[in-house]
BAKE-173576 format. One record per residue: x negated, y, z of N, C-alpha, C in turn; residue in one letter; residue number from 1. Coordinates in steps of 0.1 Angstrom, whole numbers. Layout:
{n.c1:X&n.c2:Y&n.c3:Z&ca.c1:X&ca.c2:Y&ca.c3:Z&c.c1:X&c.c2:Y&c.c3:Z&resn:A&resi:NUM} .
...
END
This chain:
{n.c1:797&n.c2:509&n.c3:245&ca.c1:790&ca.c2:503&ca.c3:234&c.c1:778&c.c2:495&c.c3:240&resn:X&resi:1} .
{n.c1:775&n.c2:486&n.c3:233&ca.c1:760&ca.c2:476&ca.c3:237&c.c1:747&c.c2:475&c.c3:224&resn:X&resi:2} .
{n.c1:741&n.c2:482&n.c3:227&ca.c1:729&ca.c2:489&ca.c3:219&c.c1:715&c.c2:481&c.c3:223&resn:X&resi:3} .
{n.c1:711&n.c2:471&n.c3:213&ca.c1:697&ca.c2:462&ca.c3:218&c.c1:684&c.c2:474&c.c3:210&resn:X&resi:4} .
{n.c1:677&n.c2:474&n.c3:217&ca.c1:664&ca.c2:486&ca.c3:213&c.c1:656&c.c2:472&c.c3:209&resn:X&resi:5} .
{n.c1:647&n.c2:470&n.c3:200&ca.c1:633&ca.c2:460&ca.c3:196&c.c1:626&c.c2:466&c.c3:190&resn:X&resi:6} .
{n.c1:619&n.c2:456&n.c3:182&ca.c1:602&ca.c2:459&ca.c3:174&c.c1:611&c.c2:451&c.c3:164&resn:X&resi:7} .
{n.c1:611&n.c2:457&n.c3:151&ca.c1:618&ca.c2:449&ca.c3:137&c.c1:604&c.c2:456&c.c3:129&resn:X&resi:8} .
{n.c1:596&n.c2:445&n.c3:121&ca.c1:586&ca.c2:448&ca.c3:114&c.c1:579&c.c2:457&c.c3:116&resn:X&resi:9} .
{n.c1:576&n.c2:457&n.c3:128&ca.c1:563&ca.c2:467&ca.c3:135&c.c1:569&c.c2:483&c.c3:138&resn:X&resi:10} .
{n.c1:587&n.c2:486&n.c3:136&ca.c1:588&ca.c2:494&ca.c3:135&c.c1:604&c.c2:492&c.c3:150&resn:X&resi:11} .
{n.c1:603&n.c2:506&n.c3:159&ca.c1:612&ca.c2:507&ca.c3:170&c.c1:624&c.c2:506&c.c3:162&resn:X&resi:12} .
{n.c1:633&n.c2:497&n.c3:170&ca.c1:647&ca.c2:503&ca.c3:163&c.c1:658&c.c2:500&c.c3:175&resn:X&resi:13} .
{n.c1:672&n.c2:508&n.c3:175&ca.c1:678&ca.c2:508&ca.c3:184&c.c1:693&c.c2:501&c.c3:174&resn:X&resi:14} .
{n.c1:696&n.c2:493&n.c3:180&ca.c1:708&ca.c2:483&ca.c3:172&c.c1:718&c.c2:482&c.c3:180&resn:X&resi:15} .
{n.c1:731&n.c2:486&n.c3:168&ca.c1:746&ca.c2:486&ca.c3:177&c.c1:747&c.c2:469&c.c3:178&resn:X&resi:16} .
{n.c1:751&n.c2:466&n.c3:187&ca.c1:757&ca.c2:450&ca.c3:189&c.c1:770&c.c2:449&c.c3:189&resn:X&resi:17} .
{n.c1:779&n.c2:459&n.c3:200&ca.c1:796&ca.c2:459&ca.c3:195&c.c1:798&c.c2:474&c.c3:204&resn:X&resi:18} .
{n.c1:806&n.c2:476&n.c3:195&ca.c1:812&ca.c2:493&ca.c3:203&c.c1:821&c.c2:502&c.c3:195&resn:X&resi:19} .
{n.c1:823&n.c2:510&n.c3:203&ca.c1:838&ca.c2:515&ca.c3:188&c.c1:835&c.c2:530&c.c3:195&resn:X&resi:20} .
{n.c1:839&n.c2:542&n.c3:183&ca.c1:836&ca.c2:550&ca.c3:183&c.c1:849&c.c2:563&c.c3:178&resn:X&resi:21} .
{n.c1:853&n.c2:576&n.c3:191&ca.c1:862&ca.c2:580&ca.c3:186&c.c1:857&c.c2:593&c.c3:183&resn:X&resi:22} .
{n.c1:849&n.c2:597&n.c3:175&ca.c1:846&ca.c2:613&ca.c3:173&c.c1:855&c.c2:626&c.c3:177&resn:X&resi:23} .
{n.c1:872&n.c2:624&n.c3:177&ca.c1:878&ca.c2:632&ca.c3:175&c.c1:893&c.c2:629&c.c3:185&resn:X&resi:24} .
{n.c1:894&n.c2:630&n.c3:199&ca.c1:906&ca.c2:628&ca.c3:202&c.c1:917&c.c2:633&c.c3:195&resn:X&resi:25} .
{n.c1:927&n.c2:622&n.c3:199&ca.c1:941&ca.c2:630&ca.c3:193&c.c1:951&c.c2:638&c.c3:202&resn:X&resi:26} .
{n.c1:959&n.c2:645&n.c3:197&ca.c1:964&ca.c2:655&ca.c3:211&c.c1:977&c.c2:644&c.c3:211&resn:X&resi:27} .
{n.c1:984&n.c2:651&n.c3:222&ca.c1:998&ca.c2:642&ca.c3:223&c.c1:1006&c.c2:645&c.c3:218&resn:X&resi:28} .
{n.c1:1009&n.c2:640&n.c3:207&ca.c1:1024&ca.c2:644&ca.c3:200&c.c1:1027&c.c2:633&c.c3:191&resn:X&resi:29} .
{n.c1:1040&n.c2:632&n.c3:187&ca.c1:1049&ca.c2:619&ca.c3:182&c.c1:1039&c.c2:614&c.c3:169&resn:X&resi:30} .
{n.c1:1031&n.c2:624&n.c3:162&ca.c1:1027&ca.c2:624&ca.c3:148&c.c1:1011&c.c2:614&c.c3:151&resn:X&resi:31} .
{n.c1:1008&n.c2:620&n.c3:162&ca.c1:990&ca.c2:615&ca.c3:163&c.c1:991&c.c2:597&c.c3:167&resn:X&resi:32} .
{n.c1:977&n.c2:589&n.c3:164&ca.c1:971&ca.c2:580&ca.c3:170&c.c1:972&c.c2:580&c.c3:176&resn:X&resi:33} .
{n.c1:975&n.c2:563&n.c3:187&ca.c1:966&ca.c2:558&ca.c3:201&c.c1:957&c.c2:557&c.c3:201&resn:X&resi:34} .
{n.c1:946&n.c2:559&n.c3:209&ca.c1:935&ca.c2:551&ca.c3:216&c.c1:934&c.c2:546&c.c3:223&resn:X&resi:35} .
{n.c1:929&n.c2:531&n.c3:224&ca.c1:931&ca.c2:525&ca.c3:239&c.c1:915&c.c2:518&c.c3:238&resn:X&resi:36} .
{n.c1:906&n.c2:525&n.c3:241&ca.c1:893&ca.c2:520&ca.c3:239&c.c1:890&c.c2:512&c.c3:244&resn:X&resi:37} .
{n.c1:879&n.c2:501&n.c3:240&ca.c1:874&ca.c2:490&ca.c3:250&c.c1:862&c.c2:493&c.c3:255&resn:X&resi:38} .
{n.c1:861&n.c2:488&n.c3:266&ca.c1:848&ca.c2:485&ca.c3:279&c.c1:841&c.c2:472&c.c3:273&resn:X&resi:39} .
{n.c1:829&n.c2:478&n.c3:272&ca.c1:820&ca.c2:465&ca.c3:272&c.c1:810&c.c2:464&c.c3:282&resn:X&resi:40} .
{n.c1:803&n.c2:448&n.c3:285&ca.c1:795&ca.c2:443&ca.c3:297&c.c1:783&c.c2:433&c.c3:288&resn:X&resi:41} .
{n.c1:773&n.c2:438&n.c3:290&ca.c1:762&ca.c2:422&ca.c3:291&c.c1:765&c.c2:413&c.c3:297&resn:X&resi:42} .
{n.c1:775&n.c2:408&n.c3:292&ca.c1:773&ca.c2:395&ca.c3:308&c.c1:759&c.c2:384&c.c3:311&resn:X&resi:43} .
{n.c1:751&n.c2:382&n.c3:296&ca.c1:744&ca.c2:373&ca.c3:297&c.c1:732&c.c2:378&c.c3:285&resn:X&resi:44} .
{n.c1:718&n.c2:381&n.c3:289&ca.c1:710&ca.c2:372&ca.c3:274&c.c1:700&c.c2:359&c.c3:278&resn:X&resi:45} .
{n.c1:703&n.c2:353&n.c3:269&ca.c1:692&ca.c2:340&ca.c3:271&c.c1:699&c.c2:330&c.c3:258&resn:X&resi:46} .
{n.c1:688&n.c2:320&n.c3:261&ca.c1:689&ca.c2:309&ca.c3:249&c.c1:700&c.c2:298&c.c3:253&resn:X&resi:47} .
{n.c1:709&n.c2:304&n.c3:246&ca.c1:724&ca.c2:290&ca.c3:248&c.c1:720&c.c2:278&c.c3:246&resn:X&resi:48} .
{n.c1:721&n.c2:279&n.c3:230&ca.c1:718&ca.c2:266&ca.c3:226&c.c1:707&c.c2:260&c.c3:221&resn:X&resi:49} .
{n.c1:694&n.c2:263&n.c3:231&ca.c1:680&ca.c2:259&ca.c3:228&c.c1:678&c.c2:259&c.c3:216&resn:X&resi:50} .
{n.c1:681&n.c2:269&n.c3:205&ca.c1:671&ca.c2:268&ca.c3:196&c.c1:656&c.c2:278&c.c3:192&resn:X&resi:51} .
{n.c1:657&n.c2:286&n.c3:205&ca.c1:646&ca.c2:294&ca.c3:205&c.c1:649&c.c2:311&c.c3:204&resn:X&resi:52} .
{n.c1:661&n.c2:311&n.c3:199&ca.c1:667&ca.c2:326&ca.c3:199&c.c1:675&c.c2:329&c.c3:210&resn:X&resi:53} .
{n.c1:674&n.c2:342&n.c3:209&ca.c1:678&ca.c2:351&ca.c3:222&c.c1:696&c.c2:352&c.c3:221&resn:X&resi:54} .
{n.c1:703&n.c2:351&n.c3:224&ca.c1:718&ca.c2:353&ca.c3:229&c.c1:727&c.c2:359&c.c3:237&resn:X&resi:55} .
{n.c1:728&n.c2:369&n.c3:232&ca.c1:736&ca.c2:377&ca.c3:239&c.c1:748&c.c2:379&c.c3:245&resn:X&resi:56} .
{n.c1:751&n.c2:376&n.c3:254&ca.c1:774&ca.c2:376&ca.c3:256&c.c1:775&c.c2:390&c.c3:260&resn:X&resi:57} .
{n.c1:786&n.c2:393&n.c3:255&ca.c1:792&ca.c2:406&ca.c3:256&c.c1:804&c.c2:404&c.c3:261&resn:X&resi:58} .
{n.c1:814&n.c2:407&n.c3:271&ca.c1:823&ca.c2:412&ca.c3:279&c.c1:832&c.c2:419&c.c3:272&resn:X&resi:59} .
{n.c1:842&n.c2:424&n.c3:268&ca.c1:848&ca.c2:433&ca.c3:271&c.c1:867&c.c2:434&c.c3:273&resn:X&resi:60} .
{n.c1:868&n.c2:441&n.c3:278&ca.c1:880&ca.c2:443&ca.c3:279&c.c1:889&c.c2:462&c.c3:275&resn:X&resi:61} .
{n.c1:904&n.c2:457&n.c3:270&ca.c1:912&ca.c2:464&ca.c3:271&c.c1:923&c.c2:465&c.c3:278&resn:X&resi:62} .
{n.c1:933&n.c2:476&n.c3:273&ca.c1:941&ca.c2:472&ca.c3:283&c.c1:953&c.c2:462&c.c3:280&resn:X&resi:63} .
{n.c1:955&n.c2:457&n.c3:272&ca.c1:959&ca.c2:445&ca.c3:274&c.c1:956&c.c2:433&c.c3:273&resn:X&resi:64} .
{n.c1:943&n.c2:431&n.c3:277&ca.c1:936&ca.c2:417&ca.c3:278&c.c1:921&c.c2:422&c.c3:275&resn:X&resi:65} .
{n.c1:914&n.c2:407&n.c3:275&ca.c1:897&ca.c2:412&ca.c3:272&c.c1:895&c.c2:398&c.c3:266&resn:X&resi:66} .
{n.c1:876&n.c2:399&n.c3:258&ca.c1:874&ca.c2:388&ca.c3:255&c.c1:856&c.c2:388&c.c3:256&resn:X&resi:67} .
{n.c1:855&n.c2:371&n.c3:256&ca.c1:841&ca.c2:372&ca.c3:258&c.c1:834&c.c2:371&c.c3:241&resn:X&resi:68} .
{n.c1:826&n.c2:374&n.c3:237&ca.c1:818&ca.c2:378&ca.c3:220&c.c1:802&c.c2:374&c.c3:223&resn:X&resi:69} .
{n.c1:797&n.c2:365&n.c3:217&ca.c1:781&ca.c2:359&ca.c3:215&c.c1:775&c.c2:367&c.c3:204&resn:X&resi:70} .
{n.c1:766&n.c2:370&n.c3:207&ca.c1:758&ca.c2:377&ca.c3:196&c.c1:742&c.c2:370&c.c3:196&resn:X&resi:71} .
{n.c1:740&n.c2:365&n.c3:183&ca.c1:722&ca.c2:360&ca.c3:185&c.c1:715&c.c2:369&c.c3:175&resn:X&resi:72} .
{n.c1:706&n.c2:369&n.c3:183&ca.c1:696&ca.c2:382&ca.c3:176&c.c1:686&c.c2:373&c.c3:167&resn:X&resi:73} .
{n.c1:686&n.c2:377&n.c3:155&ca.c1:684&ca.c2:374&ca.c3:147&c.c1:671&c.c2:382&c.c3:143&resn:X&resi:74} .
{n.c1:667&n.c2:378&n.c3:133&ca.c1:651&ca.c2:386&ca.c3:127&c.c1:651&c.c2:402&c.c3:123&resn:X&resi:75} .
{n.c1:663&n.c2:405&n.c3:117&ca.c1:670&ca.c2:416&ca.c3:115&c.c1:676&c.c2:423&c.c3:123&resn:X&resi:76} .
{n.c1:688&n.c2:415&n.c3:123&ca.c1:700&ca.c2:423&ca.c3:127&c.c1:703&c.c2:414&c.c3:141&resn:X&resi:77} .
{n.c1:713&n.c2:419&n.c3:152&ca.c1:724&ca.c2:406&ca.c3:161&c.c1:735&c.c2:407&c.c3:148&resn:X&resi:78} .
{n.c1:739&n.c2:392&n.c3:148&ca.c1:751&ca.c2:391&ca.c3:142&c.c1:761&c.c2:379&c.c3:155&resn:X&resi:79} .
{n.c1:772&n.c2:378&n.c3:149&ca.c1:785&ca.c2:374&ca.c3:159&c.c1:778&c.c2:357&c.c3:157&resn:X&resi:80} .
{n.c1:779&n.c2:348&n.c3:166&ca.c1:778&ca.c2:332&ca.c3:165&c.c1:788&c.c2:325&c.c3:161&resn:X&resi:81} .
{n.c1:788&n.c2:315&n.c3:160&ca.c1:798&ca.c2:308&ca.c3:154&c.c1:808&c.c2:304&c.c3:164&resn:X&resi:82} .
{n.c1:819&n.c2:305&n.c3:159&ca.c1:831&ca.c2:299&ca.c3:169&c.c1:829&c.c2:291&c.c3:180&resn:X&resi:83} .
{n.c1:823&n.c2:280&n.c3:178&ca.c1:820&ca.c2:270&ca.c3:184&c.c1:814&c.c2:270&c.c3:198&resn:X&resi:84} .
{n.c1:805&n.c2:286&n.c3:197&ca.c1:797&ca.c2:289&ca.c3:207&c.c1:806&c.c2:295&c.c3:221&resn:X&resi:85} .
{n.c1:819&n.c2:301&n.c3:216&ca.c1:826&ca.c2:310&ca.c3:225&c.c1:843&c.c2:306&c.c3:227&resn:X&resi:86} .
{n.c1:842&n.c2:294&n.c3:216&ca.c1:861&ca.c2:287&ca.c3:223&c.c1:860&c.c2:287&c.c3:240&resn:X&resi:87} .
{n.c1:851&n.c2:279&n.c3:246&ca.c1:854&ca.c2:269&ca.c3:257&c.c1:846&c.c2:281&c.c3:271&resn:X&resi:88} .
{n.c1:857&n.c2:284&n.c3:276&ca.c1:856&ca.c2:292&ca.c3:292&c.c1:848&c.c2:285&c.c3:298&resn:X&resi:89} .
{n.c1:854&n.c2:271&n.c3:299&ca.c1:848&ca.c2:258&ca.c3:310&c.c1:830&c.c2:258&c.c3:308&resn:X&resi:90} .
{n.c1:825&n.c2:262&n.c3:298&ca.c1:810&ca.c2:262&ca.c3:291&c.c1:803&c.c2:272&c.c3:301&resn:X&resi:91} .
{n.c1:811&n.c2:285&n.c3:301&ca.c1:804&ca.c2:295&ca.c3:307&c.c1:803&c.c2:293&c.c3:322&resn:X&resi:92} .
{n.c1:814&n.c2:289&n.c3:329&ca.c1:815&ca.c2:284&ca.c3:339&c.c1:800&c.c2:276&c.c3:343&resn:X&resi:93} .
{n.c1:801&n.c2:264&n.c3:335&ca.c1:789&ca.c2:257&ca.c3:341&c.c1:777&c.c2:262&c.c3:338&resn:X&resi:94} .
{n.c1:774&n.c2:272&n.c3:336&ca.c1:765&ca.c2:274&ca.c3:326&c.c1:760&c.c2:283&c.c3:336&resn:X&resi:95} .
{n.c1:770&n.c2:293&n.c3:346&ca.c1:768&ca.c2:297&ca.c3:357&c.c1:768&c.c2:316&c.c3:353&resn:X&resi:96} .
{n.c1:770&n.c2:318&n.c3:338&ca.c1:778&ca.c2:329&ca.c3:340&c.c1:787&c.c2:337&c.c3:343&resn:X&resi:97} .
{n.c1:797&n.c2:334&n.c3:349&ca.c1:806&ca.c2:337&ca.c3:358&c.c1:807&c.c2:345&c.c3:370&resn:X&resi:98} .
{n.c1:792&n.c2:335&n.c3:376&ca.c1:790&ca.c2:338&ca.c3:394&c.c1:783&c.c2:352&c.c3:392&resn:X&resi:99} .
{n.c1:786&n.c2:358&n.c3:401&ca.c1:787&ca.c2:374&ca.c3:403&c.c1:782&c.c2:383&c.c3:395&resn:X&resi:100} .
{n.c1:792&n.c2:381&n.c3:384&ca.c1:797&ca.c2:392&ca.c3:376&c.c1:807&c.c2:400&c.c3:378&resn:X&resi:101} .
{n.c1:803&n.c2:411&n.c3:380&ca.c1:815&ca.c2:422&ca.c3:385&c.c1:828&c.c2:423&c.c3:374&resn:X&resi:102} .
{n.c1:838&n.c2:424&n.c3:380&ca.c1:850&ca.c2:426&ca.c3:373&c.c1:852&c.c2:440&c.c3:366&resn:X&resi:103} .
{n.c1:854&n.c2:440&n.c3:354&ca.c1:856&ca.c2:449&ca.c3:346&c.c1:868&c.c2:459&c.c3:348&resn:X&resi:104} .
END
């Protein structure tokens, strides 16, 4: 899970950003659920697209693939960014988050 701690209206608060949660494994048998939980990474915070807000990339992977997720922290809450922010790989690349980030 990726948990941002701030100052929201003068008051501490500790905020989920993305993470999944299994209270209760399941035992093995034909009847129960999978779990195949995902790994999450900061890969990045800073201001993407210069508007003065903070930006968060998050990482994560499963096991059959992974993906990268923007989150901008907002006055409230982080919420997810717009599409537009996280189509293009080639972006992060130049952008220089890529270079030595550990592989998940």
């Amino acid at each position: 899970m990726v948990l941002l701690r701030r100052v929201v209206t003068g008051k501490l608060e500790t905020q989920l950003i993305e993470g999944e949660f299994y209270p209760k494994a399941f035992k093995a048998d034909a009847k129960a659920s999978f779990n195949a939980p995902n790994t999450y990474k900061v890969i990045a915070v800073m201001d993407l697209d210069g508007d003065g807000k903070i930006e968060v990339v998050v990482g994560s992977q499963y096991y059959e693939g992974g993906a990268t997720t923007i989150y901008r922290c907002g006055q409230r809450r982080p919420r997810l960014c717009s599409p537009w922010l996280v189509e293009c790989e080639a972006d992060f690349a130049r952008l220089g988050l890529y270079q030595n980030v550990p592989s998940f």
